[in-house]
N, C-alpha and C positions, 0 to 999 in steps of 0.2 A: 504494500500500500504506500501511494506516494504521500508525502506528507511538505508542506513548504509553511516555514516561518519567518517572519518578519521583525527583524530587531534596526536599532539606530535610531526610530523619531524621538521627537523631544518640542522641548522648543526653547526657540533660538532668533535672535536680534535681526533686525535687518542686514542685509550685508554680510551674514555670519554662513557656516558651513556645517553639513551634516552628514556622516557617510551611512545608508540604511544597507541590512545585510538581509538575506534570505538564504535561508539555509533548507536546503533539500534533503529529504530522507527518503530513501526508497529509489529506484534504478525509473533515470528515465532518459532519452537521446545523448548521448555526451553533447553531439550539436543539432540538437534540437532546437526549436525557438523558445528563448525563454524572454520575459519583458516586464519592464515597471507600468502602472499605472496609478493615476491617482480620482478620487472622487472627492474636489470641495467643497462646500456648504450650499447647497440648494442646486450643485453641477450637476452632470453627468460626467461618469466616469470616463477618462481617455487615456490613449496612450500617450505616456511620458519618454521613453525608450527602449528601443529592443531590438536583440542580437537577434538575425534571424539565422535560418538552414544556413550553412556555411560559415558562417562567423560574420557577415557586412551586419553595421551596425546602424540603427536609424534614428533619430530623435526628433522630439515634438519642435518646434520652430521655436516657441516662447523658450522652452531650455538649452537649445544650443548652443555651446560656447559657456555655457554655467556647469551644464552637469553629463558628468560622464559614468555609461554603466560598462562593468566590467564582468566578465566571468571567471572564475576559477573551478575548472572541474576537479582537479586532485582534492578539493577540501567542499565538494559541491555547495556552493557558493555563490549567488549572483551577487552585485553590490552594484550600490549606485550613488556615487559622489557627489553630494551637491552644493556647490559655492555661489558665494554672490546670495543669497536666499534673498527673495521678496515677497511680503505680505500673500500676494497673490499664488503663490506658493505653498501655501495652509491648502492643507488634504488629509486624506486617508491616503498612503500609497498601498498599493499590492503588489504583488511578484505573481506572475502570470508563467507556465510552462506547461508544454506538450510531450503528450506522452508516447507511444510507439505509435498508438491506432490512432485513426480520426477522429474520434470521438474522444479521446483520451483529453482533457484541457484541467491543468489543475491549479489552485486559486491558492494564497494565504491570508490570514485573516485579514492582513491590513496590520500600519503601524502610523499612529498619528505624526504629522508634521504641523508647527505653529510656527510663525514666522510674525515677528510680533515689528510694529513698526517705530 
């Protein structure tokens, strides 16, 4: 059973930095796609970035140049660094991955980010 957790929000100044982990338990694509997301206050949830099939990386336009996600599979790990924070930037994030089948798509609970101005 796959299992992914969400550690790193908090909160944090403007202009200040955060680095959120997810940590994967259970076997799933080594390069598979895996991705952040976030849902803030009255949003709809979107993608913030994500490593797709092959390793090219894509980001949301508002975070580019701020935040960079990263993967490590020896320590199954996705991470996603974020600098520069702005208000706008208060969310829920989630770690997003896929599992072998189609149907396979697995969620974390989410980990608060405040970005206080």
């Amino acid at each position: 059973q796959v299992q992914l957790v969400e550690s790193g929000g908090g909160l944090v100044q403007a202009g200040g930095s955060l680095r959120l982990s997810c940590a994967v338990s259970g076997i799933i694509p080594s390069s598979g796609r895996m991705g952040w997301y976030r849902q803030g206050p009255g949003k709809q949830r979107e993608l913030v970035a994500e490593v797709r099939r092959g390793g090219s990386i894509n980001y949301a336009a508002a975070v580019k140049g701020r935040f960079t996600i990263s993967r490590d599979n020896a320590k199954n790990t996705l991470y996603l660094q974020m600098n520069s924070l702005k208000p706008e930037d208060t969310a829920v994030y989630s770690c997003n991955a896929e599992g072998f089948y189609p149907n396979e798509n697995y969620w974390g609970q989410g980990t608060q980010v405040t970005v206080s101005s």
